[in-house]
N, C-alpha and C positions, 0 to 999 in steps of 0.2 A: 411505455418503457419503464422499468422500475428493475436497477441493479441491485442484489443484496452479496455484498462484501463485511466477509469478517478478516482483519486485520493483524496476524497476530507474530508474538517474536520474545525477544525479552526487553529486560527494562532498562532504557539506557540504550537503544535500537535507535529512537525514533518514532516507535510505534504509533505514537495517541499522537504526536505532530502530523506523521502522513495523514493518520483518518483525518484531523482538522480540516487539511492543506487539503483533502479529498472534498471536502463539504464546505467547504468556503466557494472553492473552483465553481461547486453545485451551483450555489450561492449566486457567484455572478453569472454566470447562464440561466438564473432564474429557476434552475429545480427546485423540486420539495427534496430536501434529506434530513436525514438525523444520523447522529454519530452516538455513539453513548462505547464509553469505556469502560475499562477493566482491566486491574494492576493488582498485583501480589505486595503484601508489606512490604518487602524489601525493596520495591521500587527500583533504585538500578541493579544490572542480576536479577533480578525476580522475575515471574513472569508477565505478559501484557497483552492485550489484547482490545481491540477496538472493532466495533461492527460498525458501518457506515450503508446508509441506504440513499440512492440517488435514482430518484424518480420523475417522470413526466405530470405524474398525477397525487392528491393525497395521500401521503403516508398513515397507514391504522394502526403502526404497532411500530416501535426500535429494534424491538428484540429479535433475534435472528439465530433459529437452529440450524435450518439449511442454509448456507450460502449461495448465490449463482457463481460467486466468485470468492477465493481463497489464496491472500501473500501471505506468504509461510515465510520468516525470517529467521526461524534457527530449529532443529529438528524436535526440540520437544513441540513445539506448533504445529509443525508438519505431523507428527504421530496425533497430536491432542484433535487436528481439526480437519485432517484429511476426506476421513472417511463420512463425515458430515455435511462434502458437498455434494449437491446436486447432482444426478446425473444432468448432461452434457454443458458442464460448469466448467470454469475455468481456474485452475491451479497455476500459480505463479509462486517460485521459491528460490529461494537464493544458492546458485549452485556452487556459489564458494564455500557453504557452509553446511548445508544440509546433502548428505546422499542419497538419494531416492531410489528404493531397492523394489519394495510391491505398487507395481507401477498400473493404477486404475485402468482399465481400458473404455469407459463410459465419461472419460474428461479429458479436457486437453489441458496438458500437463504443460509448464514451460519453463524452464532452467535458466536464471540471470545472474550473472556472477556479480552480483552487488557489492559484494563487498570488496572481491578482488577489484574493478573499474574504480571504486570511491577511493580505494585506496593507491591507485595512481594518478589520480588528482591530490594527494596528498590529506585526503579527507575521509579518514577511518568511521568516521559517523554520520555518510553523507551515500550511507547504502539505502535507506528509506527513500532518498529523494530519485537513484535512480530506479529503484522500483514504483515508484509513482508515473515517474515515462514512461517504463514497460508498462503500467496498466492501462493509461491513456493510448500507446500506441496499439495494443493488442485490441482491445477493446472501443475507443473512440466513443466512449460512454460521455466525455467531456473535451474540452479542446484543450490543444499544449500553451495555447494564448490565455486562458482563463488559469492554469495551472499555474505559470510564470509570472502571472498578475497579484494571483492567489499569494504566492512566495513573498512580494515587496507587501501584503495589507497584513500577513498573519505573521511574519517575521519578530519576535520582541526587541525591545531596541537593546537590551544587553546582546544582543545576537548580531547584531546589524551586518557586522563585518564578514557573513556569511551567507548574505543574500545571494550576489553574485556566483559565487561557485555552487550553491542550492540549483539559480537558476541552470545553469553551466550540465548540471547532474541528470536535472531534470532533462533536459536534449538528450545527453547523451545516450540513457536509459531507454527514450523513446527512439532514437540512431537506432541501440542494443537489437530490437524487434522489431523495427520497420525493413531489413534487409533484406 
């Protein structure tokens, strides 16, 4: 089994933390993965993007043109990286922010109001974490135990006071798509 997920959104999203918190998770389930990133100068606003591979087996390369898998977190992602996934790949984007008009019919497409949910937790920057549930519940590429676990090891400690609602995101996102 070897997922390949590219990651992408703007700067100041969360982007390059979910791919982390994706490859950590890998991490304690004992996968092979690599993450390698990619950010625009301007860093927050600018654009972002992170590919992540989470395998059973030796990884031969990071680089990733085709995706199996595509989180789109704001519409220039969705235009830039759409049409570079897979057929019968899986497209996850955030339907608060992005409107998805040429709609593939060779992927399953899946609309998460990420932003809108984070921000009734009172947590306008905490749409990445609930796109991270939607990937794990959709997918089951990794467990929501190892994801939550992931959250308290990779958390920085300037951050600390935001573990708890990460974890909180993370459920709920994975709630989002197991209905």
């Amino acid at each position: 089994m070897e997922n390949r997920i590219i990651i992408a959104g703007s700067g100041g999203q969360g982007i390059l933390f979910l791919g982390k918190l994706l490859v950590y998770a890998g991490m304690i389930e004992n996968k092979e993965v690599t993450w390698f990133p990619s950010y625009g100068a301007e860093m927050r606003g600018g654009t972002a993007n992170c590919t992540v591979i989470v395998s059973d087996e030796m990884i031969g390369s990071p680089v990733i043109r085709n995706p199996d898998i595509l989180i789109a977190m704001n519409e220039a992602s969705y235009n830039r990286f759409s049409e570079r996934l897979l057929s019968g790949g899986i497209l996850i984007y955030d339907s608060s922010l992005i409107n998805v008009k040429d709609r593939r019919r060779d992927v399953k497409i899946i609309g998460v109001p990420a932003t809108e949910v984070s921000a009734s937790f009172k947590n306008t920057k905490g749409a990445n974490m609930i796109m991270m549930g939607a990937l794990i519940g959709l997918t089951n590429i990794l467990s929501i135990d190892s994801a939550i676990h992931a959250v308290d090891e990779i958390t920085p400690a300037r951050r600390k006071e935001s573990v708890d609602t990460n974890k909180e995101l993370i459920r709920k996102g994975y709630g989002l798509v197991k209905k």
